[in-house]
C-alpha positions in Angstrom: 28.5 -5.0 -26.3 25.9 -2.1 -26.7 23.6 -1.7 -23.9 19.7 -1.9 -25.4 18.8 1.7 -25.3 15.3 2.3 -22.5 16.0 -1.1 -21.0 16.7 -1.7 -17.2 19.2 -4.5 -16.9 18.6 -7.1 -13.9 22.2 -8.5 -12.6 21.0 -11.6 -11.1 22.7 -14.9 -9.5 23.1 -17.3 -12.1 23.2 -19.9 -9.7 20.9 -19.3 -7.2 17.7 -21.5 -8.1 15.5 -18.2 -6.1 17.6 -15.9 -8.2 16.3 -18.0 -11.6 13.2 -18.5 -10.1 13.0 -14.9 -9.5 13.9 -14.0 -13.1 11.0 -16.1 -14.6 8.4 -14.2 -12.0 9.8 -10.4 -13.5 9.9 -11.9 -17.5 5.6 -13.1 -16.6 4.6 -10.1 -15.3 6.8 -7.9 -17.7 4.3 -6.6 -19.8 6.1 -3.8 -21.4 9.3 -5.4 -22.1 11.9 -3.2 -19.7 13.8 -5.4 -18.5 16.9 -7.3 -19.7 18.8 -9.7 -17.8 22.9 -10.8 -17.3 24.1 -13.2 -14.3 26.2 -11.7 -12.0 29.0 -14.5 -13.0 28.6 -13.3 -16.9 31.7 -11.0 -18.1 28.9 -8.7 -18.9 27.8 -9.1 -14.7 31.5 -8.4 -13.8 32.4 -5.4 -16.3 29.2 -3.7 -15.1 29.3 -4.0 -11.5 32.8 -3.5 -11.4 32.4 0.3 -13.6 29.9 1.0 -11.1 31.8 0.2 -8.0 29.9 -2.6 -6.5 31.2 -5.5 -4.5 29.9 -8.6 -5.7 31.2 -10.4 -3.1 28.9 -7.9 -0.5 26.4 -7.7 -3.2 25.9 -10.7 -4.5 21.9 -11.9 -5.5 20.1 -8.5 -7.5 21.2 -5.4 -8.7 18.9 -3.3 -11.4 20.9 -0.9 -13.5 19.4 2.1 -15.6 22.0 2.8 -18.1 23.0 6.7 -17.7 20.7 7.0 -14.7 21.0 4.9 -11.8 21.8 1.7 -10.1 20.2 -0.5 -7.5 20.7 -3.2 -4.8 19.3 -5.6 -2.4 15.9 -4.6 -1.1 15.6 -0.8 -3.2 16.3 -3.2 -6.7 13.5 -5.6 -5.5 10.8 -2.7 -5.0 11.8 -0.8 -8.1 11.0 -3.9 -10.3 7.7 -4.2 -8.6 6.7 -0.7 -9.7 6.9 -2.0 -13.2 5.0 -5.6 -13.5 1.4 -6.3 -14.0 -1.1 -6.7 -11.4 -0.6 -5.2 -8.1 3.2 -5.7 -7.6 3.7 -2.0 -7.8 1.8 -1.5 -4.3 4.8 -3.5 -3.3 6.9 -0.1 -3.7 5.1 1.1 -0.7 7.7 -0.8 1.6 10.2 1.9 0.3 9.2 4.5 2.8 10.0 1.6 5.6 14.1 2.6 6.1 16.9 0.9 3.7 18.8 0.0 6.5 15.5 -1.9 8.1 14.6 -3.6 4.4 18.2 -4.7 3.8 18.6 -6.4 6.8 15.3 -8.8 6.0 16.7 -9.1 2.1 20.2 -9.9 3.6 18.9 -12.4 5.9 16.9 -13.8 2.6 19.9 -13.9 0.3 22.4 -15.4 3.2 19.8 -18.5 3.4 18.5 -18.7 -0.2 21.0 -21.7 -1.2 19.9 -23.6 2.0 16.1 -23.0 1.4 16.1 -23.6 -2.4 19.2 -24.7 -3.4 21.7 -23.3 -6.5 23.3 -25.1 -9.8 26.4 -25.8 -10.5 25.9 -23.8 -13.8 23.7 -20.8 -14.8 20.4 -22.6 -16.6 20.1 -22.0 -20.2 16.8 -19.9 -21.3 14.5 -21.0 -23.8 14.1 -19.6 -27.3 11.4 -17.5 -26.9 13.4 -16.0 -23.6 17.1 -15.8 -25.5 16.5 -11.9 -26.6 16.0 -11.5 -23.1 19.3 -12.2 -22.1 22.6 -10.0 -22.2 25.0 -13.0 -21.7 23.8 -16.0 -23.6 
């Protein structure tokens, strides 16, 4: 599959109803149309993280990759998404100066008790029409 070209790609849990939940909040407020998305569980998920070197078992709820530039997880892959939505999400970025190691440890706490607080699917949901171009891995 080829990569769209000036798109960042959101590797996301497919199951994970916060993940999903999540995924609807970036398409609303992605008023330029950068982002692209693939579940983690995809082949797409798995070839990618794998050529980058990430352990999805470690990493397992977002990653954002730019294609030929860069990669991001946990808590640095949340804050560069809010730089680009709508409104004043990109304020949000702010919280980068606070140290990785401090953020990560409040998104890992987050993404070890996301299935308890809002549960997961047995199977990644299916988007709607209008959202299919969207998707890497339908």
């Amino acid at each position: 599959m080829t990569l769209p070209e000036n798109k960042k790609i959101v590797l996301f849990d497919g199951v994970c109803n916060f993940c999903n939940a999540s995924v609807r909040f970036i398409m609303e407020r992605d008023k330029k149309d950068l982002y692209r998305f693939a579940s983690l569980q995809s082949d797409l998920g798995k070839k990618m993280t794998s050529e980058r070197g990430i352990d999805s078992s470690k990493v397992d709820s977002i990653i954002v990759i730019e294609p030929r530039h860069a990669y991001y997880i946990k808590s640095t892959a949340a804050l560069e998404i809010c730089k680009d939505l709508n409104g004043l999400y990109p304020a949000l970025s702010l919280f980068l100066i606070i140290p990785k190691s401090f953020r990560d440890l409040v998104y890992d706490y987050i993404a070890k008790n996301r299935y308890q607080w809002f549960g997961k699917t047995e199977t990644c949901p299916m988007p709607s029409k209008e959202e299919q171009s969207r998707f890497l891995d339908t």
